[in-house]
N, C-alpha and C positions, 0 to 999 in steps of 0.2 A: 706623805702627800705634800706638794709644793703649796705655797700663799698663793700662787695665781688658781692653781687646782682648789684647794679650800676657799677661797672667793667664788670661781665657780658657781662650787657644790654650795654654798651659803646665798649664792642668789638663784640657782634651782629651787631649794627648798622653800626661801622665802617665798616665789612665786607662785608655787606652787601651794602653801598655806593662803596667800591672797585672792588664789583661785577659788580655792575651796570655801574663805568666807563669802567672798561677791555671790557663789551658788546657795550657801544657803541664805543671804539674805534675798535671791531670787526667788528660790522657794519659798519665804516666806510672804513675801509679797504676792508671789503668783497663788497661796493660799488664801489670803485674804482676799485677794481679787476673784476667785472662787469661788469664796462662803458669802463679799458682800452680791456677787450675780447671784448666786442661787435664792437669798433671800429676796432683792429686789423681784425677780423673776415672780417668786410668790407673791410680793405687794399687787403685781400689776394682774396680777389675773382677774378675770368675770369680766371685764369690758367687752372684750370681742373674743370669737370663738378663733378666729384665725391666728391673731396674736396670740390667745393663750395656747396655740400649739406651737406656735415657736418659741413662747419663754418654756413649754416642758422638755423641747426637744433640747433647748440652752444648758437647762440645768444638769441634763444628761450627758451633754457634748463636753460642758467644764470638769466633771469630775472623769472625764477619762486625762489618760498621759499626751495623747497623740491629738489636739482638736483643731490643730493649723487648719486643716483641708476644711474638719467639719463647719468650722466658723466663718472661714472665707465666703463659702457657700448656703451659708446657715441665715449672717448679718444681711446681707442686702432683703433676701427673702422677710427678715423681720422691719427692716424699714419700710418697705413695701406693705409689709401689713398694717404696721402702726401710721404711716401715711393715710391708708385705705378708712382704717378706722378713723382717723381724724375726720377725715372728709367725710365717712358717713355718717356722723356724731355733728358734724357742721352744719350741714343739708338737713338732718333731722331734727335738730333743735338753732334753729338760727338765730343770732348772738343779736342783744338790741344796740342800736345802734348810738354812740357816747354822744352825753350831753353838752 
């Protein structure tokens, strides 16, 4: 094999080893990012029955491989809820006013 052929094949491999760490420190982060949603998910529950069907449906949708679509369409609907609940948690006990 020629020095330019071996240089090459010495920056394939390299990149392809740099590839492979950047993936699993993706996977490790995107696990953590997984187990801390699923626990917060648990925190926020018993407030509102609306929200707490979107954080069971969250915790469902993270531990799949595939959740682009479901989260796209998942997220908004939980802001909306937790808005919703704000405002009826505001309305129903209203905040005194600073001294």
């Amino acid at each position: 094999m020629t020095d330019d052929a071996q240089r090459w094949k010495e920056k394939y491999l390299k990149s392809i080893e740099d590839q492979e760490k950047l993936e699993r420190r993706w996977n490790a982060r995107l696990d953590l990012l997984r187990r801390g949603l699923v626990r917060s998910t648990l925190a926020a529950e018993g407030a509102d029955k609306a929200v707490d069907a979107c954080m069971k449906e969250m915790r469902e949708v993270v531990r799949t491989d595939n959740m682009d679509a479901a989260l796209a369409t998942l997220i908004p609907r939980l802001e909306k809820a937790v808005l919703d609940s704000e405002q009826r948690r505001g309305h129903a006990s209203p905040r005194s006013p600073p001294h």
